[in-house]
C-alpha positions in Angstrom: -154.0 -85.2 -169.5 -152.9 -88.7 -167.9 -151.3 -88.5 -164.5 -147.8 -87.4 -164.5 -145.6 -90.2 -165.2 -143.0 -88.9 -162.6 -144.8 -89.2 -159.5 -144.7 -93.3 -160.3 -142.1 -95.1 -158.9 -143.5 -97.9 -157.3 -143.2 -101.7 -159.2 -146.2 -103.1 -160.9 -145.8 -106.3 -162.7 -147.4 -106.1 -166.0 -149.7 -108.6 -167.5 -148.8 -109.4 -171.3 -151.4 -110.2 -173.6 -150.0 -112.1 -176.5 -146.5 -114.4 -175.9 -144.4 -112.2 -178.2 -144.1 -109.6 -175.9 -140.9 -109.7 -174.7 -139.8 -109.3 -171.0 -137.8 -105.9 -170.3 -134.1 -106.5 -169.9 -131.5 -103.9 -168.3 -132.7 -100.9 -170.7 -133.1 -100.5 -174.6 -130.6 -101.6 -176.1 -129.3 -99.2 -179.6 -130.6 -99.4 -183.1 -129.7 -98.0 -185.9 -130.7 -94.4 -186.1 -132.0 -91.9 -188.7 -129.5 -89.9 -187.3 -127.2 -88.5 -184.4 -130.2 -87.4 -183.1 -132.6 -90.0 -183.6 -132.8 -93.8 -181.6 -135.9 -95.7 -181.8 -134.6 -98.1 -179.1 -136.4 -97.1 -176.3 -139.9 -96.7 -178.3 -139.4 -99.6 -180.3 -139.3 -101.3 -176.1 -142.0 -99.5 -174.8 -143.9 -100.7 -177.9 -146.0 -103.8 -177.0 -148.4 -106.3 -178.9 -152.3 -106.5 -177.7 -155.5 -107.8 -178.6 -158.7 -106.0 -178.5 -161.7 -108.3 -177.3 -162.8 -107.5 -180.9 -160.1 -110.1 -182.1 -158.1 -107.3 -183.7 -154.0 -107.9 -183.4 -152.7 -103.7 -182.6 -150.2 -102.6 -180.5 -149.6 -100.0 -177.9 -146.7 -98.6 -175.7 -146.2 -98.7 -172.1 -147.0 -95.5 -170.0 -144.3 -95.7 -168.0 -140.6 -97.2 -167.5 -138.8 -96.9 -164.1 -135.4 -96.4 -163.4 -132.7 -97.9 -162.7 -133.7 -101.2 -165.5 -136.7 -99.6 -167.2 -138.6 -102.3 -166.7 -142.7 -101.3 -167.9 -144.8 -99.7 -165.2 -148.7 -99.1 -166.1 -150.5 -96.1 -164.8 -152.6 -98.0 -161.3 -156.0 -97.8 -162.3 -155.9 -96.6 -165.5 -154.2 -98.8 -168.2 -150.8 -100.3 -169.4 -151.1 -98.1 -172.7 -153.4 -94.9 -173.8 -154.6 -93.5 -176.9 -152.7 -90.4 -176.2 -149.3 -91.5 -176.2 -150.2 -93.8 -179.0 -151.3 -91.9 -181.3 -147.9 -89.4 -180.5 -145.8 -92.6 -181.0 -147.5 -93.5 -184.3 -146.4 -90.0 -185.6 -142.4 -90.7 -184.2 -142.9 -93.6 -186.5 -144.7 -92.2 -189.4 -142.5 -89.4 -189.8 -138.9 -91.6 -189.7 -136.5 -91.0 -192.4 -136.9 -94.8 -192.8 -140.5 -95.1 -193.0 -140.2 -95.8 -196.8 -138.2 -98.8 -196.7 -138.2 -100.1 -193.1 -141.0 -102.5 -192.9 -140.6 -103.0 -188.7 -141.2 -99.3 -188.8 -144.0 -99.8 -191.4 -145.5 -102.9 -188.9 -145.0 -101.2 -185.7 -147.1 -97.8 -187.0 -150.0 -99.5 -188.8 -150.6 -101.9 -185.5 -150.6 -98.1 -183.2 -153.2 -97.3 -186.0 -155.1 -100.1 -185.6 -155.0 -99.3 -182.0 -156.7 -96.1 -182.3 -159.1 -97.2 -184.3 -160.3 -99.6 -182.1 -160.5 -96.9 -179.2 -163.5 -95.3 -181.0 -166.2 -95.3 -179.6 -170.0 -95.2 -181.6 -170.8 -91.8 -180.8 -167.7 -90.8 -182.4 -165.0 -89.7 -179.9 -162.5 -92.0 -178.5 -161.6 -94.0 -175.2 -157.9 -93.0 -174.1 -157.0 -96.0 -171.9 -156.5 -99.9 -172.3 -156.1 -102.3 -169.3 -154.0 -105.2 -168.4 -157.5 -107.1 -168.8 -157.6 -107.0 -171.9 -160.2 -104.2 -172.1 -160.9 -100.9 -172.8 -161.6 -98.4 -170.0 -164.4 -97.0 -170.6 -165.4 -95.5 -167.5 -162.6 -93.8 -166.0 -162.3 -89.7 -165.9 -159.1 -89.6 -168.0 -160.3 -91.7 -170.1 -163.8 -91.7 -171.4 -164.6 -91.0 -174.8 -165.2 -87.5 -174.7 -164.0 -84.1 -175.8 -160.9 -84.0 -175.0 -156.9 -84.4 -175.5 -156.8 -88.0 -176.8 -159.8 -87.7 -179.1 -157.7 -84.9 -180.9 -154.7 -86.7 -180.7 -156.2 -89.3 -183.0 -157.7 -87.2 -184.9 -154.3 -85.3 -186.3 -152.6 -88.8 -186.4 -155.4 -90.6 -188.3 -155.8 -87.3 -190.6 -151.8 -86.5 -191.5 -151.1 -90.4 -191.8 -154.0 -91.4 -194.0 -151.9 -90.8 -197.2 -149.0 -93.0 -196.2 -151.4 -96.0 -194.9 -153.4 -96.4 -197.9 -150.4 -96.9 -199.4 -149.5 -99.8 -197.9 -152.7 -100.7 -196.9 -156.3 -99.4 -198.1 -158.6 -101.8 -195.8 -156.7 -100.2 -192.9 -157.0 -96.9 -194.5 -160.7 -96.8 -195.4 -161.2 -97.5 -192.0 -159.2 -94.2 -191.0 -161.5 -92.2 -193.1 -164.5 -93.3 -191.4 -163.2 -92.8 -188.2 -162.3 -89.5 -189.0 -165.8 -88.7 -190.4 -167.9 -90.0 -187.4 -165.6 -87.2 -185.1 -165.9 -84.5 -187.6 -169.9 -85.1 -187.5 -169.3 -85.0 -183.6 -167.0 -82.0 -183.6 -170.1 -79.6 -185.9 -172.4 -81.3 -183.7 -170.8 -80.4 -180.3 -168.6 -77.5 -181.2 -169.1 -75.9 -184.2 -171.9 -73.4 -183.4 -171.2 -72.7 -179.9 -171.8 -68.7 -179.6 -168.9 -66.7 -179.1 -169.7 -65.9 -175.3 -167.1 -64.9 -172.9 -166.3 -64.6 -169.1 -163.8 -63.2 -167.0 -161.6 -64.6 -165.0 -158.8 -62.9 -162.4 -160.0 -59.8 -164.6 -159.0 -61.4 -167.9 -161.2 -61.9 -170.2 -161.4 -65.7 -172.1 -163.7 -67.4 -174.8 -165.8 -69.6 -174.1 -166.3 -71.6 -177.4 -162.9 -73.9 -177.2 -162.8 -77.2 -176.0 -163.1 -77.4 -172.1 -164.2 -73.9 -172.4 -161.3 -71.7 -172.7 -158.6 -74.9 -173.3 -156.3 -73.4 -176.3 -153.9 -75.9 -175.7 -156.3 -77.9 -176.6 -157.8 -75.7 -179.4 -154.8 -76.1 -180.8 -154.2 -79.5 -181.4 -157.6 -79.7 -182.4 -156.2 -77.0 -185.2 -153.3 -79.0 -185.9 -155.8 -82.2 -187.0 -158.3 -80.1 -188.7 -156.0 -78.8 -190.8 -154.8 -82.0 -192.6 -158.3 -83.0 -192.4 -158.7 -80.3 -194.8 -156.2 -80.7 -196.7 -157.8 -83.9 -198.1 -161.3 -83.1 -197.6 -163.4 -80.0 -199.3 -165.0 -78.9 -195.8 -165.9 -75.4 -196.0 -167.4 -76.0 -192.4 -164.8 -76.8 -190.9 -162.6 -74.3 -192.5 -164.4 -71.7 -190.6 -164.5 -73.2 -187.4 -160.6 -73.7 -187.5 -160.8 -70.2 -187.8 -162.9 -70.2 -184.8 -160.6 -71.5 -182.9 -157.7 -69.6 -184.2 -159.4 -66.4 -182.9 -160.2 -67.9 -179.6 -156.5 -68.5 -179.2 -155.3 -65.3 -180.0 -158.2 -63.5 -177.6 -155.7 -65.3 -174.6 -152.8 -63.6 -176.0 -151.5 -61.0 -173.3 -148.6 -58.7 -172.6 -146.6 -57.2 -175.3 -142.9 -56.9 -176.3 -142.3 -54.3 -173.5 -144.6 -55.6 -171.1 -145.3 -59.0 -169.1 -146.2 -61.4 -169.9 -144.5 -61.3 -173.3 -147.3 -61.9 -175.3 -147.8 -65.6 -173.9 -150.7 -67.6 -175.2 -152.4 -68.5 -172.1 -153.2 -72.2 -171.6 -156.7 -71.7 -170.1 -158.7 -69.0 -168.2 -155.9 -67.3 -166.1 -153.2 -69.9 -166.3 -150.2 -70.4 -168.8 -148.8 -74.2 -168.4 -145.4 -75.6 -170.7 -147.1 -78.6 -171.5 -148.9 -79.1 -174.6 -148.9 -75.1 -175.5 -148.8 -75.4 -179.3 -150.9 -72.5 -179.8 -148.0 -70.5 -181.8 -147.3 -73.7 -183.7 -151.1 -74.3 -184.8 -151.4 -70.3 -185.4 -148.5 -70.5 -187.9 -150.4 -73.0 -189.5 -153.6 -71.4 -189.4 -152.3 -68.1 -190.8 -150.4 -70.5 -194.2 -153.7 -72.3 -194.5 -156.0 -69.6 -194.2 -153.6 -67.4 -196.5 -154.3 -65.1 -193.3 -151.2 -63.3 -192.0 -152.9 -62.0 -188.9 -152.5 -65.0 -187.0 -148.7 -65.6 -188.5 -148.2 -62.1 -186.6 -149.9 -63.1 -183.1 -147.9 -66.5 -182.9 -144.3 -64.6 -184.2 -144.7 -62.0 -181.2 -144.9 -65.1 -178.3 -141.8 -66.8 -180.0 -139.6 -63.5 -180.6 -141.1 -61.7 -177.0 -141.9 -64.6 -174.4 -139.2 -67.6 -175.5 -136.6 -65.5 -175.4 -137.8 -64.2 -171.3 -138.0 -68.3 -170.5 -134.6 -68.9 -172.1 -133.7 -65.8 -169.8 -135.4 -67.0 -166.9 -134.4 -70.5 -166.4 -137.9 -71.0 -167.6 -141.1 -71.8 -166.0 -143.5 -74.8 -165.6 -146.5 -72.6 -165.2 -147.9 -69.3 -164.5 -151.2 -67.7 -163.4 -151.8 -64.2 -164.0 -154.6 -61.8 -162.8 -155.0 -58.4 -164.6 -156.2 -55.3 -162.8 -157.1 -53.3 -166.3 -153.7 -51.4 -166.0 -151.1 -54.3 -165.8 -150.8 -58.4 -165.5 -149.5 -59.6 -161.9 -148.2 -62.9 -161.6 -150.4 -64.5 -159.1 -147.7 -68.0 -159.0 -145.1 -68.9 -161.0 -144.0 -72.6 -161.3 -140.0 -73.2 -162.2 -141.0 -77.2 -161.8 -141.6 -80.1 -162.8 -139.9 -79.2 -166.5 -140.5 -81.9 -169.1 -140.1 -83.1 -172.5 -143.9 -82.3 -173.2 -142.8 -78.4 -171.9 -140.1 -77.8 -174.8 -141.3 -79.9 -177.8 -144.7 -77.5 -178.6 -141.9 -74.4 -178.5 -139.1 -75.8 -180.7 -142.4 -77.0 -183.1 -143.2 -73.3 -183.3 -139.8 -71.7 -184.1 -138.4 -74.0 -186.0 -141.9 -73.0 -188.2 -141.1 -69.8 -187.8 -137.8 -70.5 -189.0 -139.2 -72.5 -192.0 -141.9 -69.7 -193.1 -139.2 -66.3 -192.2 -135.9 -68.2 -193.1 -134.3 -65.5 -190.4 -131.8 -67.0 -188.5 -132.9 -65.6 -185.4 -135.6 -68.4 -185.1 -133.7 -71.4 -186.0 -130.9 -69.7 -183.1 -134.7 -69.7 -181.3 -135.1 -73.5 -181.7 -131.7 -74.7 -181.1 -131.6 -73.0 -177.9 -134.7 -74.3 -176.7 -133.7 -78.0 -178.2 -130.0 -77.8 -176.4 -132.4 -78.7 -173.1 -132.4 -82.0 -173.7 -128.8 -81.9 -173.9 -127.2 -80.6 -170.7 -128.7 -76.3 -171.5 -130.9 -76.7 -168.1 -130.6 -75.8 -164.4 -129.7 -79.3 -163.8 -127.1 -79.6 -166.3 -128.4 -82.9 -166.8 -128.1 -84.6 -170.4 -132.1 -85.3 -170.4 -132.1 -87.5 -173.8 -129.6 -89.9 -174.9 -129.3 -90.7 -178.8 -127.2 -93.7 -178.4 -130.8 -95.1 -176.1 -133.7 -93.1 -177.2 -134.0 -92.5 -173.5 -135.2 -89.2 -172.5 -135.8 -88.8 -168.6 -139.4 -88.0 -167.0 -138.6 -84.5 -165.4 -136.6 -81.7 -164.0 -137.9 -81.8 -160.8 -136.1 -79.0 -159.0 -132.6 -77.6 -159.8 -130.0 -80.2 -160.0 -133.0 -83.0 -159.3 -133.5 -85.3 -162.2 -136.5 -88.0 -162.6 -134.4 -90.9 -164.1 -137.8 -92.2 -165.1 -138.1 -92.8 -168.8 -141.8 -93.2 -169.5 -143.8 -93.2 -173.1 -144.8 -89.1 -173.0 -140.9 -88.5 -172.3 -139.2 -90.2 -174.8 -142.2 -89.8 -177.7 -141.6 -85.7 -177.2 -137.5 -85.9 -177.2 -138.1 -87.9 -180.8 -140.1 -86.0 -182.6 -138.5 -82.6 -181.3 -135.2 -84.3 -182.1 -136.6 -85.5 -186.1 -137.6 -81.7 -186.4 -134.3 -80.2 -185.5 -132.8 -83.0 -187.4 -134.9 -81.3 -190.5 -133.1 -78.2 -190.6 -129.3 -77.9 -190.8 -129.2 -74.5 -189.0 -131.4 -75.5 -186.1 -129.1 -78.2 -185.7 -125.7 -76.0 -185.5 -127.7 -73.9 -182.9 -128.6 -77.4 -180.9 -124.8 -77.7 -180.5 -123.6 -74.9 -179.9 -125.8 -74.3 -177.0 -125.9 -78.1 -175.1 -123.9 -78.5 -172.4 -120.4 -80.3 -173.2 -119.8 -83.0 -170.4 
């Protein structure tokens, strides 16, 4: 995961590599929405024109955008742009209302796709960040082509968008199809057959076989691409192995409706974190695609036991547990920093909860969470403004906002806001819990 966006405030003039991209002004200024919920202003700035050494014309999005102007801030020493906000920005795009017959939107997403591709490397996985050079880093820890978040991230983009780009165009989308192919070959290579070892850690036992070892955060959004991988491709391979990784998951499941901690999927070895937990999304997934309501069952009990204990609790940033075979201790517990990243992976997961059950109390579930971004928090601070698309960095203790409005940030508020937008009753909950100023 890149370096959190909120610990940069400093000024760092960016370098622009083609003359159309345009110099930030005082802040985004509106568009026209999808909805009340939805402005692609502040994306549609942080979106920026490049060129590969290859020749190829792409775009990405700048990492960060500092208050008070929001002027473009790139992460010192890493890049301007990264494949893992890139590939999240191509799916705010891909999945707009106006997709269909907006052809900026149309541009804007098959350039971040043309992006990606271009951050593959031979062996299959892909490079995360791209400097103000002009070139790829390729050497850098958070961003060498290995295992890890961003080669995932491309991988659910490239495989859940491949429908709509061969549509508009099949060059672009062959291309997709081979990318995807070289990191499947990787992914049986590499992770496939690992044995199903364990160790224990803090006297809780974890897998072994996920990514970074016991990483089901990651596991999961591995899941999440997988699965619309196989939804266009007959893979019996890689059917299993999601499977795999679905029961890796749920072995880091702990605590129970009565008892802490509330049936929280733990992030990895002994630690829960907010950020990126979509295990309980990915397992509601796993359990309609596997036709396997075993899973559907482990991810309902975090969403109906441990959301409603953060709601409760003001919620948490992260927790690390130990377990003395009779009961779970909290070893720390984190209120801060909260972010965008934190609540997007939960609302995900009951609003598909809500969409598989139809019960109410999950849509109530996802509105409550959602209302975060609008004022329900311990800062009482509206973090995400439709008539922008601003969303600000972090909570960063109670009543402390980050006014910050970097790429991660605003690329989680949008497509947690187009998924409450989705549902009519997750949308009276929204309201009904944000704060009125």
């Amino acid at each position: 995961m890149k370096k959190a966006k909120w610990l940069l405030f400093f000024l760092v003039i960016p370098v622009f590599l083609l003359s159309s991209c345009k110099k930030q002004t005082a802040g985004p200024a509106p568009v026209k929405k999808d909805s009340a919920l939805i402005n692609l202003g502040h994306l549609n700035d942080l979106y920026t024109p490049l060129v590969f050494p290859s020749g190829t014309q792409a775009a990405g999005v700048f990492i960060y955008s500092a208050y008070p102007d929001y002027h473009h801030v790139e992460a010192s020493g890493e890049g301007f742009t990264c494949l893992d906000d890139v590939s999240r920005a191509a799916l705010v795009y891909f999945r707009s209302d106006q997709f269909a017959s907006d052809t900026a939107i149309q541009k804007k997403a098959l350039n971040l796709i043309r992006f990606i591709l271009e951050m593959q490397a031979g062996d299959g996985y892909f490079y995360n960040f791209f400097q103000t050079d002009g070139t790829i880093n390729t050497t850098g820890t958070t961003s060498m082509a290995i295992q890890n978040w961003w080669s995932w991230r491309a991988l659910q983009t490239l495989a859940e968008t491949s429908t709509q780009v061969k549509a508009l165009d099949s060059k672009l989308g062959s291309g997709m199809d081979l990318a995807v192919n070289r990191l499947i070959q990787n992914i049986k290579a590499d992770l496939v057959n690992l044995p199903l070892t364990t160790e224990v850690v803090s006297g809780i036992t974890v897998p072994k076989w996920l990514p970074a070892g016991s990483a089901t955060d990651q596991a999961a959004t591995l899941i999440l691409g997988l699965i619309s991988y196989c939804r266009s491709n007959n893979d019996p391979v890689i059917q299993t192995f999601i499977q795999k990784l679905a029961d890796g998951i749920v072995m880091m499941q702990e605590g129970s409706a009565a008892a802490f901690p509330y049936s929280l999927f733990l992030s990895a070895q002994n630690q829960w974190h907010a950020y990126g937990s979509d295990q309980s999304y990915a397992l509601l997934l796993t359990g309609e695609f596997l036709n396997d309501t075993s899973y559907t069952s482990k991810a309902l009990a975090e969403i109906n036991n441990f959301y409603p204990w953060l709601i409760a609790n003001g919620y948490k940033s992260g927790i690390s547990l130990s377990y003395d075979s009779v009961q779970f201790q909290p070893i720390l517990e984190k209120d801060y920093d909260q972010i965008a990243y934190g609540f997007r992976p939960m609302v995900f997961a009951a609003a598909e909860a809500f969409a598989l059950t139809g019960q109410n109390k999950y849509a109530d579930i996802a509105g409550h969470l959602a209302a975060w971004f609008l004022g329900s928090n311990t800062a009482s601070a509206n973090m995400y403004d439709s008539t922008t698309g601003l969303c600000y960095d972090a909570i960063s203790s109670a009543g402390n906002v980050n006014l910050n409005s970097g790429a991660e940030s605003t690329i989680e508020a949008l497509l947690t806001m187009q998924r409450v937008q989705k549902y009519p009753a997750i949308r009276t909950a929204l309201y009904m819990y944000k704060k009125h100023f």
